[in-house]
C-alpha positions in Angstrom: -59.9 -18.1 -25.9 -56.8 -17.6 -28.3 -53.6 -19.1 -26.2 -50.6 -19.4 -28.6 -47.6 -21.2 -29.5 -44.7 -20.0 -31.6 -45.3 -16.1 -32.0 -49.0 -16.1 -33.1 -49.8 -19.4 -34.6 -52.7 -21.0 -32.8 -52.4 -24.2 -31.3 -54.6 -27.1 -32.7 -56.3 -30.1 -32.0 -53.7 -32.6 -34.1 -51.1 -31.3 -30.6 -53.6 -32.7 -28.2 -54.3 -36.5 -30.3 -54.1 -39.8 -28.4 -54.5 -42.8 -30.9 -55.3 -45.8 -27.8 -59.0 -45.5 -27.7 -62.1 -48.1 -27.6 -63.1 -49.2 -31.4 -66.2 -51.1 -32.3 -67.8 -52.1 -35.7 -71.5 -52.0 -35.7 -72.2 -55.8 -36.2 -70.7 -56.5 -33.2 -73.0 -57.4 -29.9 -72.1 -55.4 -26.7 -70.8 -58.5 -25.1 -68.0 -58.9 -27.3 -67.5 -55.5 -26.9 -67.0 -55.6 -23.3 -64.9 -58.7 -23.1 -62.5 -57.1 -25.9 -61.9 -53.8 -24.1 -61.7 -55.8 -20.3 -58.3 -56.9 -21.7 -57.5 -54.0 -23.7 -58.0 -51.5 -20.9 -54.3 -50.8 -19.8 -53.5 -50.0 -23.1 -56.0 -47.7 -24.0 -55.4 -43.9 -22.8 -58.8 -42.6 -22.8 -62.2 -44.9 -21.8 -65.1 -42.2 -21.9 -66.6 -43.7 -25.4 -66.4 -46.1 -27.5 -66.4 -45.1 -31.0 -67.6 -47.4 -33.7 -65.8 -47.5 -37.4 -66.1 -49.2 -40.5 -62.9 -51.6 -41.7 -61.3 -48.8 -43.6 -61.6 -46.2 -40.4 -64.7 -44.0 -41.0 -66.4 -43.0 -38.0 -70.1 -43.9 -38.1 -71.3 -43.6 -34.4 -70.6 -43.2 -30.7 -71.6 -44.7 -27.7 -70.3 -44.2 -23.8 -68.7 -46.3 -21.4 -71.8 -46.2 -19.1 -74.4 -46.8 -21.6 -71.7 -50.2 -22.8 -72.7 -51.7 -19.3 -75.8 -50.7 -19.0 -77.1 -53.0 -22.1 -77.8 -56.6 -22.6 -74.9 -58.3 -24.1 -76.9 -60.2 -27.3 -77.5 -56.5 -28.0 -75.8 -55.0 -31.3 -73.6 -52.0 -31.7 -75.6 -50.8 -34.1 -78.9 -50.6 -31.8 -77.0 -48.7 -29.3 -74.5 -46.1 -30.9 -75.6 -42.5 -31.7 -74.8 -41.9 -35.3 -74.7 -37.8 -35.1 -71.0 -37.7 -33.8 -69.4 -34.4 -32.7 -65.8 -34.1 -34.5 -62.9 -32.1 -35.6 -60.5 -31.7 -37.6 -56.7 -31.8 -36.8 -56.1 -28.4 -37.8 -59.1 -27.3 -35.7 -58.3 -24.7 -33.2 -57.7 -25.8 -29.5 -60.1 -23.5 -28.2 -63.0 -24.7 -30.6 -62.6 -28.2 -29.6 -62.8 -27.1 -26.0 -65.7 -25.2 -26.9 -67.3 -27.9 -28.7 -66.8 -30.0 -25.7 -68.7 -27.5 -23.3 -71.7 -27.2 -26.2 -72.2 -30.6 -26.1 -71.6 -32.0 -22.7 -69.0 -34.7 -23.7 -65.5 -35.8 -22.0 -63.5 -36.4 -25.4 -63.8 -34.8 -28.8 -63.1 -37.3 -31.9 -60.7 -36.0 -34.7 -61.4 -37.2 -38.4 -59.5 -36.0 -41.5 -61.6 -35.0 -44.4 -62.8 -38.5 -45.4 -63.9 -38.7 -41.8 -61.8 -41.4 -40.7 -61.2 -41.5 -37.5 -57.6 -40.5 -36.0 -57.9 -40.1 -32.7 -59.5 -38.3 -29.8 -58.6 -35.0 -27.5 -59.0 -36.2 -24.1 -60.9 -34.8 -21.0 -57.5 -33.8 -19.3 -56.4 -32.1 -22.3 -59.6 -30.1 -22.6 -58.9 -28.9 -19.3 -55.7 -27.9 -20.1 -57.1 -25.8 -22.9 -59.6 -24.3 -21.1 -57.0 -23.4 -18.5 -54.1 -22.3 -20.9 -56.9 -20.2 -23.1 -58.1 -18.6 -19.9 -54.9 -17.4 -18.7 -53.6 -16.3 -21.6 -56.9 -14.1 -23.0 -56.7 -12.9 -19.0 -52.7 -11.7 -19.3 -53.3 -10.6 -23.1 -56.4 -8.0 -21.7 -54.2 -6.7 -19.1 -51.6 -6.0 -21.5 -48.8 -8.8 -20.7 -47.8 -10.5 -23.7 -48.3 -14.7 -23.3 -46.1 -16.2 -21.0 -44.8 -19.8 -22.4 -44.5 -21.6 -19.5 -46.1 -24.8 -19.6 -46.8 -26.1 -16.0 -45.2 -23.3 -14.5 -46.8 -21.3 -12.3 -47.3 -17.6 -12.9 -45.3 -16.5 -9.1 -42.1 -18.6 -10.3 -41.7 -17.2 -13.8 -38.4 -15.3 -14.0 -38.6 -11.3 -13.2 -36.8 -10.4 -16.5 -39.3 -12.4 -18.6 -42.2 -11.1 -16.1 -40.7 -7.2 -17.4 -40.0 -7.6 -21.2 -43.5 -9.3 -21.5 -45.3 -6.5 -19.8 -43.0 -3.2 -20.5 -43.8 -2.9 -24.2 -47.5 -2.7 -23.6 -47.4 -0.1 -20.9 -45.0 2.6 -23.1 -47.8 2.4 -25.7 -50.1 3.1 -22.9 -47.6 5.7 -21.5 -46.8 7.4 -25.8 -50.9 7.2 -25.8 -51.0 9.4 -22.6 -48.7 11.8 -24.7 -50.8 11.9 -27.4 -53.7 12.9 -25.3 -52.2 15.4 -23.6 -51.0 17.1 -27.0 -54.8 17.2 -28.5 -56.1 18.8 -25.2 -53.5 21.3 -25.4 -53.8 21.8 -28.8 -58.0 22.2 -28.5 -57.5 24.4 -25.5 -55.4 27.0 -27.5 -58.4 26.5 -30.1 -60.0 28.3 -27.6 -62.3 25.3 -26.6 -61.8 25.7 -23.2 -65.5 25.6 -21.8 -65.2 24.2 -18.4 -68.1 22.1 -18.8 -66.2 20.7 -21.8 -63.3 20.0 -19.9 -65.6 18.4 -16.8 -66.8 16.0 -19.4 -63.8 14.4 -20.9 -63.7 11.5 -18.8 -67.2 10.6 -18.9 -66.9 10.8 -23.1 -64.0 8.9 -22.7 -64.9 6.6 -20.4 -67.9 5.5 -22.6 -66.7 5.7 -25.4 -64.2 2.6 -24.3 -66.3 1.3 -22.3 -68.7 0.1 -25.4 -65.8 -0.4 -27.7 -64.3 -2.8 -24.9 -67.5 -4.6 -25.1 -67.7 -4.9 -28.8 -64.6 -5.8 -29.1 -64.5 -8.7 -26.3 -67.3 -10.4 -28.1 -66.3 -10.3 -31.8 -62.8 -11.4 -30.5 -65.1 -14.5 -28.8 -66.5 -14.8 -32.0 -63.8 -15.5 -33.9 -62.1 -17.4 -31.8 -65.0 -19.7 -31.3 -67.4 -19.4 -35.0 -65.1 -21.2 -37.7 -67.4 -20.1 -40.4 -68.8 -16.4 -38.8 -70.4 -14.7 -41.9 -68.4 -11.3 -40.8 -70.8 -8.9 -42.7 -73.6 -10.5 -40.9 -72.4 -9.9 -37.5 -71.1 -6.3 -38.6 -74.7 -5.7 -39.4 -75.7 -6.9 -36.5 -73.8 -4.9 -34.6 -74.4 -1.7 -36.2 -77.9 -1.3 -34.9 -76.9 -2.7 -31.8 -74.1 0.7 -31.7 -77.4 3.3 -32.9 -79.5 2.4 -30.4 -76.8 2.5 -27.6 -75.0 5.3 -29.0 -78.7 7.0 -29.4 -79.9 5.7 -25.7 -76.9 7.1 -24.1 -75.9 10.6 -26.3 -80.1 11.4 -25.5 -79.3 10.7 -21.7 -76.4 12.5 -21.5 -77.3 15.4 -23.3 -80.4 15.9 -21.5 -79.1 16.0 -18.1 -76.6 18.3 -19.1 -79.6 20.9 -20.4 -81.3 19.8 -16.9 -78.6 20.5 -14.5 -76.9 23.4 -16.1 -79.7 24.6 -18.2 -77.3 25.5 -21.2 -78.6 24.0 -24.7 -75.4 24.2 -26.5 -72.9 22.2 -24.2 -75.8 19.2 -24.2 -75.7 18.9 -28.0 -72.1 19.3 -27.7 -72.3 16.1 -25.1 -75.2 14.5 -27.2 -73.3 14.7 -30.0 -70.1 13.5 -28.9 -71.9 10.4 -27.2 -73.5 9.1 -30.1 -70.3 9.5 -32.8 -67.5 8.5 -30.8 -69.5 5.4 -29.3 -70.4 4.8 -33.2 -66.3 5.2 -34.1 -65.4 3.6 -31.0 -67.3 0.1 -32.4 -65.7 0.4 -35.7 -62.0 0.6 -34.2 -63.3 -2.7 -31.8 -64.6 -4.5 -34.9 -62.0 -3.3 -37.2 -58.9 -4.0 -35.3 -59.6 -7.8 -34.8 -61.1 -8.1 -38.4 -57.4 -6.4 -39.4 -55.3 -8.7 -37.6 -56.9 -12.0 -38.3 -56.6 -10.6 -42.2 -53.0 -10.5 -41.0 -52.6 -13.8 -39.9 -51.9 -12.2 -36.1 -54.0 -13.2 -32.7 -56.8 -10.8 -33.3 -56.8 -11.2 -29.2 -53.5 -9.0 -29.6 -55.9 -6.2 -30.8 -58.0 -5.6 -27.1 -56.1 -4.3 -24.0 -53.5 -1.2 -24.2 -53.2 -1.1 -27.7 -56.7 -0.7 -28.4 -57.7 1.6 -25.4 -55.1 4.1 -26.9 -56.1 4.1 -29.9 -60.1 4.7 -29.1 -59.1 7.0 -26.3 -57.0 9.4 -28.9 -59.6 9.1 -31.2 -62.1 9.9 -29.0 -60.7 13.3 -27.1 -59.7 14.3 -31.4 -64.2 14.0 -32.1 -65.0 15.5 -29.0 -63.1 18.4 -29.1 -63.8 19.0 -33.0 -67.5 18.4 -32.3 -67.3 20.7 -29.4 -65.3 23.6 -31.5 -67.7 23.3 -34.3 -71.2 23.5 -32.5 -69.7 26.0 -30.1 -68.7 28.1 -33.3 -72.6 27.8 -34.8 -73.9 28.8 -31.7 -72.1 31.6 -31.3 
């Protein structure tokens, strides 16, 4: 989820405060709790919790609506309220507070500053509208349309010229891409790597190749979007052993039903080979991309759809026919 505002800047929880919520101290008991809200309810803008704060503001605990009625009234605040309060700061990300909100099962997330006093809240229908603004932007971003900014307009009533300039610049990088394949398998093909079982392959090499790139890159993008504090080398690690043993599972595969079926040893370590080093590269352009535009200050979102699949898909055909030329070459 990475839905922007303003070019590339994020949106963030302090967009999304209301202020009119249900206060307690600790001391008090439950039934002066109740009475106090009773004639405070049509001010207040949200009434899913109450949250309980010291005289200068700190937050110290949390307790919901329902569990306010369900108690005696002689009981205390203190007794009742759950001390472990999920919060966020004002410069928090939209889409973590929505995500913190899912996590933890709650209708309104609390926003402190750093001395954890308490500001405010982000309601339950402005975590819907996240969700729903993330969604449909991460959605339009993948298919290569950049975001739309039209707040509670719907998609079918956005004007045609905004609907064209928004997707037209993705689809000539796809379109420049498409050149730029076409040149390397000419170029290869006058190399005299013209094999047709080389040829034949192309689309499933390619096809892989993007296939597990797409993936990587769709959960890193997550990842950031989501993990304030993702230790980066960690999860690269991570995900390098992940890529050897799919890039090992599926160049083994491939290969060997190429020596099955066509019963020729060098075109299956051609395939074999190919498999396992352009998935390998193809997961270091997904990882690298995002990693590059968040180092950039850009949506690292901006880095899937059309722009990345040209890039992995050049890359790609440049290995396979290289790998191809050179084994070709040894075998004689």
């Amino acid at each position: 989820m990475s839905a922007q505002t303003g070019g590339t800047r994020p949106r963030i929880a302090q967009e999304h405060i209301v202020g009119a919520i249900p206060t307690a101290k600790a001391d008090e008991t439950i039934g002066h709790v109740e009475a106090r809200l009773i004639g405070e309810s049509k001010s207040l803008e949200t009434i899913n919790y109450v949250y309980v704060i010291k005289d200068d503001g700190t937050l110290t605990g949390v307790f919901s609506i329902k569990e306010l009625f369900r108690q005696p009234k002689s009981a205390h605040v203190k007794d009742v309220m759950k001390q472990d309060v999920v919060t966020v700061y004002p410069k928090t990300k939209q889409a973590r507070v929505a995500q913190l909100a899912i996590k933890h099962s709650i209708k309104a997330v609390p926003v402190v500053d750093k001395q954890h006093h308490l500001l405010g809240v982000v309601p339950s229908d402005a975590i819907f509208h996240i969700l729903q603004e993330e969604h449909t932007a991460d959605f339009l971003r993948m298919a290569g349309v950049q975001t739309l900014h039209a707040d509670g307009m719907e998609l079918s009533t956005i004007p045609i010229a905004s609907l064209f300039w928004r997707r037209f610049p993705w689809l000539i990088v796809g379109l420049l891409g498409g050149m730029g394949a076409a040149f390397v398998v000419e170029y290869f093909e006058r190399a005299s790597v013209a094999d047709i079982l080389i040829v034949a392959f192309i689309p499933a090499v390619v096809y892989i190749a993007d296939a597990v790139g797409s993936q990587t890159q769709t959960i890193f993008i997550r990842a950031l979007a989501l993990e304030e504090k993702l230790d980066l080398q960690r999860y690269a690690w991570r995900e390098a052993r992940v890529g050897f043993l799919l890039a090992s599972a599926l160049g083994l595969t491939a290969g060997g039903l190429v020596f099955l079926r066509w019963q020729t040893g060098a075109i299956g370590l051609v395939i074999a080979t190919s498999f396992f080093v352009t998935i390998l590269i193809a997961m270091t352009i997904a990882l690298f991309l995002p990693w590059l535009f968040r180092r950039l200050k850009w949506d690292p979102a901006i880095a899937s759809g059309p722009f990345a699949t040209v890039i992995r898909d050049i890359t790609t055909l440049v290995l396979y026919f290289m790998i191809a030329e050179r084994i070709l070459a040894l075998v004689g």
